[in-house]
ChimeraX commands (.cxc) that place a marker at each C-alpha (Angstrom):
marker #1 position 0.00,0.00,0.00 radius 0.5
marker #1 position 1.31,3.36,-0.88 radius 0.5
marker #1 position 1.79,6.47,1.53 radius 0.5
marker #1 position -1.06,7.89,0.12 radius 0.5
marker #1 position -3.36,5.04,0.32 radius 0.5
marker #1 position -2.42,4.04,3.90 radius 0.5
marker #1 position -2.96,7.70,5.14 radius 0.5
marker #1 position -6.47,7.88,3.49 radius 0.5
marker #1 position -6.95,4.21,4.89 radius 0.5
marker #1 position -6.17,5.75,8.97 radius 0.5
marker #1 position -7.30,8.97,8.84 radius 0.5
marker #1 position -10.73,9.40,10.75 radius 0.5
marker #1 position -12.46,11.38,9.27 radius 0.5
marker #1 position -14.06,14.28,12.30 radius 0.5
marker #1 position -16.59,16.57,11.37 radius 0.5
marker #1 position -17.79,19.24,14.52 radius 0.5
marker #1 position -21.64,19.40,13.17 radius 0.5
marker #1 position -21.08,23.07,12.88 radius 0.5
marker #1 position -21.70,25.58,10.16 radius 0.5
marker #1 position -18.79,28.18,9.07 radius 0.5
marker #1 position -18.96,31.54,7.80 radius 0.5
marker #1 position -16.43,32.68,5.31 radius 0.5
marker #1 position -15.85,36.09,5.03 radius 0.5
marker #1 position -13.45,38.38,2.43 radius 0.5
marker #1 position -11.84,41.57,3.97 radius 0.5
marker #1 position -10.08,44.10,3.14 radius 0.5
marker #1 position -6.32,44.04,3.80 radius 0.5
marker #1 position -6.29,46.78,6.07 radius 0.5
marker #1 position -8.48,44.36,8.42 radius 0.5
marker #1 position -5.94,41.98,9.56 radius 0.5
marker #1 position -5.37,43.07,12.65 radius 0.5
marker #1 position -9.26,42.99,13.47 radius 0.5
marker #1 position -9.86,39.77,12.21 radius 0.5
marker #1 position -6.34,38.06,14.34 radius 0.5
marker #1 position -8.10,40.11,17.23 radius 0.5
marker #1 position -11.53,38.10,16.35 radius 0.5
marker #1 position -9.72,34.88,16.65 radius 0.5
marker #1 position -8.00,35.74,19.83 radius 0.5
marker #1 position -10.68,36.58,21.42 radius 0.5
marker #1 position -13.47,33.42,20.46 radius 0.5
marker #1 position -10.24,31.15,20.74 radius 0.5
marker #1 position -12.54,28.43,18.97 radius 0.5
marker #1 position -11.27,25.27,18.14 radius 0.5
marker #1 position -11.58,25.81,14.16 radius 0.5
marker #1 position -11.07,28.97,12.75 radius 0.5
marker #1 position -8.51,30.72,10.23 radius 0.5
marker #1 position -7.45,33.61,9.18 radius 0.5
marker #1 position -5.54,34.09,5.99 radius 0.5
marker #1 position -3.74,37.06,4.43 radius 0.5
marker #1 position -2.23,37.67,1.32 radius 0.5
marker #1 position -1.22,40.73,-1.11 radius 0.5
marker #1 position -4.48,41.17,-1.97 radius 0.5
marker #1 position -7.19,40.52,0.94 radius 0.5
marker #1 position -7.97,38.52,4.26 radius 0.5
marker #1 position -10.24,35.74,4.19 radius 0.5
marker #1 position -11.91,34.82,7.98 radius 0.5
marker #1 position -13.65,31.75,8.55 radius 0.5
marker #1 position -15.57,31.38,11.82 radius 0.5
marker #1 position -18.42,29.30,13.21 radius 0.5
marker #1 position -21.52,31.10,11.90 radius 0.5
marker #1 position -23.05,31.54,15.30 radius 0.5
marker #1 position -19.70,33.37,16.66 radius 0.5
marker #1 position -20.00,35.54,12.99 radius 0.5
marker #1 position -23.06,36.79,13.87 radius 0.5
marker #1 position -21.77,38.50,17.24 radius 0.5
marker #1 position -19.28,40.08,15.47 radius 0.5
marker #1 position -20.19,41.41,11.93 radius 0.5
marker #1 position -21.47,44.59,12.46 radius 0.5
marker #1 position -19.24,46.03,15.64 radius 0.5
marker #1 position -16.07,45.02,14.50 radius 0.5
marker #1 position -15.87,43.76,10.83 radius 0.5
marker #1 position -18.28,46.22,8.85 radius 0.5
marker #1 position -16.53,46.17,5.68 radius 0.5
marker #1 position -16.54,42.58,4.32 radius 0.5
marker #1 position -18.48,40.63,1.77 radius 0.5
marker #1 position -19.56,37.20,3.10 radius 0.5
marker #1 position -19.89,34.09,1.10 radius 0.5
marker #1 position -23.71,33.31,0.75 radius 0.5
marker #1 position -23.63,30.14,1.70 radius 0.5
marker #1 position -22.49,28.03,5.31 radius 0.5
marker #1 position -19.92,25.22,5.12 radius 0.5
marker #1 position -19.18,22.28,7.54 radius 0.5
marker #1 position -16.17,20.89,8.28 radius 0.5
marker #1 position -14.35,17.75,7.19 radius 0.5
marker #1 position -11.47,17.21,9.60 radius 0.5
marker #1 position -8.39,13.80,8.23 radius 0.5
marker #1 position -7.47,13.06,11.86 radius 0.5
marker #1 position -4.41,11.54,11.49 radius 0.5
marker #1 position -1.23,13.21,11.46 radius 0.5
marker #1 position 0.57,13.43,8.33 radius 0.5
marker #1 position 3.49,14.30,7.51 radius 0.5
marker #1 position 4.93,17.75,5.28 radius 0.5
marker #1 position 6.48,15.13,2.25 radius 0.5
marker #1 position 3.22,13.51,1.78 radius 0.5
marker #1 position 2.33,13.79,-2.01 radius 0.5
marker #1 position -1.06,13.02,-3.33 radius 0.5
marker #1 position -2.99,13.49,-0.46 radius 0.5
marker #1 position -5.11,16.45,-1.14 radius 0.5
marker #1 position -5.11,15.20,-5.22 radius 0.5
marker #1 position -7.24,11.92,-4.22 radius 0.5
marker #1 position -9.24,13.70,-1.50 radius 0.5
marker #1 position -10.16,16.50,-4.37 radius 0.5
marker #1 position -10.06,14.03,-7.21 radius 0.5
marker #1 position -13.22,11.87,-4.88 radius 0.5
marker #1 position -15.11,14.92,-4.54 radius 0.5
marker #1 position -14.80,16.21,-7.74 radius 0.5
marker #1 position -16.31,13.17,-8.95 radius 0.5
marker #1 position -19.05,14.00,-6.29 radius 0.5
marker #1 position -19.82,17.06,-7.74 radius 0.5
marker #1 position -18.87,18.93,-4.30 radius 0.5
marker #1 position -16.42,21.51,-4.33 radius 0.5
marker #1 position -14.21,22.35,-1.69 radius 0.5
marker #1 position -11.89,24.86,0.06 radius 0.5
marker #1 position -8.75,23.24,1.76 radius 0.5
marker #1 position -6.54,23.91,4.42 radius 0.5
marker #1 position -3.70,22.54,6.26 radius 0.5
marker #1 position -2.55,22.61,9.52 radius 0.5
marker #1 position 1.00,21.73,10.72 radius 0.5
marker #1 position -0.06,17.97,11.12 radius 0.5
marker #1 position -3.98,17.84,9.82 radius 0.5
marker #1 position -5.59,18.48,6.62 radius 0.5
marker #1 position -9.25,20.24,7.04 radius 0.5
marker #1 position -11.74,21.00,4.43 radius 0.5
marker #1 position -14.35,22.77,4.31 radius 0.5
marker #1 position -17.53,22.14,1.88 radius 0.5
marker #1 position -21.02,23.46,1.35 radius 0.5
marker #1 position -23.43,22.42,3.99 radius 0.5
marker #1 position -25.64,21.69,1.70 radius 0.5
marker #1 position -23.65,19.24,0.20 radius 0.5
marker #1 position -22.05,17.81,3.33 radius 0.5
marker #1 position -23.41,14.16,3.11 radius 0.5
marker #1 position -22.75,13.71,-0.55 radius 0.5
marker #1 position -19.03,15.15,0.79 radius 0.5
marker #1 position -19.01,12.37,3.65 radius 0.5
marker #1 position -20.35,9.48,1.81 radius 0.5
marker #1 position -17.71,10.35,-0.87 radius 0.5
marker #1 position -14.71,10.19,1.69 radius 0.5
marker #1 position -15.72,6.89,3.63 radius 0.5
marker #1 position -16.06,5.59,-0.09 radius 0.5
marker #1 position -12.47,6.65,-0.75 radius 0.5
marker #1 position -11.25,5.31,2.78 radius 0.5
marker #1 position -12.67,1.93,2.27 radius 0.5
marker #1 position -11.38,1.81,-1.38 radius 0.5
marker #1 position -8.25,3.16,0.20 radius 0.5
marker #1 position -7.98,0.55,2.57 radius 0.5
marker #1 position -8.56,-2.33,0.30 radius 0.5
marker #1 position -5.86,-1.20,-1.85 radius 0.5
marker link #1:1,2 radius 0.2
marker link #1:2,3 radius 0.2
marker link #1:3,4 radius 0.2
marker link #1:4,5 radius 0.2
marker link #1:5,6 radius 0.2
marker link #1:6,7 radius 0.2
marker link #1:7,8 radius 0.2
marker link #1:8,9 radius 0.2
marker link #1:9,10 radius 0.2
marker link #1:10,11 radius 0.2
marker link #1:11,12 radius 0.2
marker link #1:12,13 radius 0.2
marker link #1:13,14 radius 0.2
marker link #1:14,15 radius 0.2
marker link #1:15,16 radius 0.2
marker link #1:16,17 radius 0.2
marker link #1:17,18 radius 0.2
marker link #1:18,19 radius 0.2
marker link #1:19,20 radius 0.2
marker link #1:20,21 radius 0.2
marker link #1:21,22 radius 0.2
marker link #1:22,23 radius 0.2
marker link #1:23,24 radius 0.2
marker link #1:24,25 radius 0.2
marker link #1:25,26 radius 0.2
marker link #1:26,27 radius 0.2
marker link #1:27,28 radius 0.2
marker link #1:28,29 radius 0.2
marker link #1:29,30 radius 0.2
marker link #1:30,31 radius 0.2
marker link #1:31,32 radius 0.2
marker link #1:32,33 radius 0.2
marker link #1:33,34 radius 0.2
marker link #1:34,35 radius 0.2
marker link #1:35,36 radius 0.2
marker link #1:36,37 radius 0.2
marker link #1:37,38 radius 0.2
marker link #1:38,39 radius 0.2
marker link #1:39,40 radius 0.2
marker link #1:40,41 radius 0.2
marker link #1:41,42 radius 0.2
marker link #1:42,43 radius 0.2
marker link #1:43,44 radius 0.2
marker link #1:44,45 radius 0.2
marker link #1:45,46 radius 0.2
marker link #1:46,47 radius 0.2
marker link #1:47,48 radius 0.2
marker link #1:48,49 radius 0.2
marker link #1:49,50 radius 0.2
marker link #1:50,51 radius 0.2
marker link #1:51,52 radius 0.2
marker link #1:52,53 radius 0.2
marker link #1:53,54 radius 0.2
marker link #1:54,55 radius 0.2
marker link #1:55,56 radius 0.2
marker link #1:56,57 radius 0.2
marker link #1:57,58 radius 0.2
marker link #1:58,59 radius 0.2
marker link #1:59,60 radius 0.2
marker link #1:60,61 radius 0.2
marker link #1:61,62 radius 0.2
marker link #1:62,63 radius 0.2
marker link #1:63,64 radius 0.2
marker link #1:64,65 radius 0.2
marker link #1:65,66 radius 0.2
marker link #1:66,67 radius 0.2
marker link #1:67,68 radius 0.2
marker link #1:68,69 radius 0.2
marker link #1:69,70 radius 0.2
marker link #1:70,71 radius 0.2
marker link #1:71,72 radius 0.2
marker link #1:72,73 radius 0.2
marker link #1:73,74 radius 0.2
marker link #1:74,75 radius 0.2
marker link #1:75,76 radius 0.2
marker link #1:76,77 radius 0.2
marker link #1:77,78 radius 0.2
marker link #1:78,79 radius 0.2
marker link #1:79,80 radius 0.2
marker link #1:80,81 radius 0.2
marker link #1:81,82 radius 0.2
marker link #1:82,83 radius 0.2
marker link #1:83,84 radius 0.2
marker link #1:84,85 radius 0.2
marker link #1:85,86 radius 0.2
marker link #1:86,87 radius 0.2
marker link #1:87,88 radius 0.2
marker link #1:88,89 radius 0.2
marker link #1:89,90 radius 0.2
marker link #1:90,91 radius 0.2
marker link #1:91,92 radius 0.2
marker link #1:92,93 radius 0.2
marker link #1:93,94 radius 0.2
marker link #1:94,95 radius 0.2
marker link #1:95,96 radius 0.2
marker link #1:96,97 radius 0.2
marker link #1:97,98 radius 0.2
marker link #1:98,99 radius 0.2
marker link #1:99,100 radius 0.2
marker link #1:100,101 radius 0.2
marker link #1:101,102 radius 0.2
marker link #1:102,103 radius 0.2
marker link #1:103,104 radius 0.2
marker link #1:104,105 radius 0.2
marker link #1:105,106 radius 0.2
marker link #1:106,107 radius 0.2
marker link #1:107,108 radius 0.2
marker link #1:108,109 radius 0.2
marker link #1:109,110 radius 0.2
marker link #1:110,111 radius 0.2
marker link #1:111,112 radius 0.2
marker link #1:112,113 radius 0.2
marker link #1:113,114 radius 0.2
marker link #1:114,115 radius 0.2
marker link #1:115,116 radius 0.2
marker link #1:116,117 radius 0.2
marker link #1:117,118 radius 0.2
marker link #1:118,119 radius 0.2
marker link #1:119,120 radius 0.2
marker link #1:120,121 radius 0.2
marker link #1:121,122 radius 0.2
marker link #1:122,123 radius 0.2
marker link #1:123,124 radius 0.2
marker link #1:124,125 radius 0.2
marker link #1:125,126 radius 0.2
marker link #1:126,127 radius 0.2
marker link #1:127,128 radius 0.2
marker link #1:128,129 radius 0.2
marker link #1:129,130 radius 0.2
marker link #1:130,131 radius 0.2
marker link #1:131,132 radius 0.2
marker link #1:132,133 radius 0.2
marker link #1:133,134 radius 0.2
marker link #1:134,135 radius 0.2
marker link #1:135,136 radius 0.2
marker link #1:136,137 radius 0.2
marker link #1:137,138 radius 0.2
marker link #1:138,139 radius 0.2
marker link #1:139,140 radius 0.2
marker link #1:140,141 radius 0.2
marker link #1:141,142 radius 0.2
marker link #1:142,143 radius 0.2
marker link #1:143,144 radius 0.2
marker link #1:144,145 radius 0.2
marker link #1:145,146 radius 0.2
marker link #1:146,147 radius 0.2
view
């Protein structure tokens, strides 16, 4: 079995049952939004900046407390998202990972916005389409692990 396979084949896959909110801002915002996140200290949430804008994902409950007295310039995306959460470490040479996870839902006709922590990959899909998401995964993981 290949490094790939036998990650897909361990990984649990952890979902929190929550809904996300993911939110653009401007660049001038990062130092609200890291102030957000220090201050709801929530189990998942990120916070990315690059040259051109900040993108903020919180739980959508914790959004709602906080997107009119501290974030007022933003556009939000329209729709929630859930988490999908490969709870296994893995390690930084892995290669393929994130191809077959993609390549599964793809073929599921989910899309997807990925992330990666030190040791975990996350995802995070449309909760509308979470279930077709999950059943697609535990299909991959058992095809995985009969590899």
């Amino acid at each position: 079995m290949d490094k790939v396979s036998q990650a897909l084949a361990e990984a649990a896959l952890y979902t929190d049952g929550q809904e996300y909110t993911v939110i653009h801002l401007p660049l001038a915002a990062i130092t609200a939004a890291a102030g957000v996140l220090a201050e709801i200290g929530e189990a998942f949430s990120v916070v990315i900046a690059d040259k051109d804008e900040v993108t903020l994902i919180l739980a959508r409950e914790i959004w709602d407390d906080f997107k009119q007295a501290r974030l007022p310039e933003r556009q939000v995306a329209p729709e929630p998202f859930r988490l999908v959460t490969f709870d296994l470490p893995l390690t930084m040479d892995l290669v393929g990972f994130m191809a077959a996870v993609s390549g599964a839902l793809a073929e599921a006709g989910v899309p997807l916005l990925a992330f990666s922590a030190y040791a975990r990959d996350h995802l995070l899909v449309p909760a509308a389409q979470f279930d077709t998401a999950w059943a697609a995964l535990k299909t991959l993981k058992a095809l995985q692990s009969g590899a």
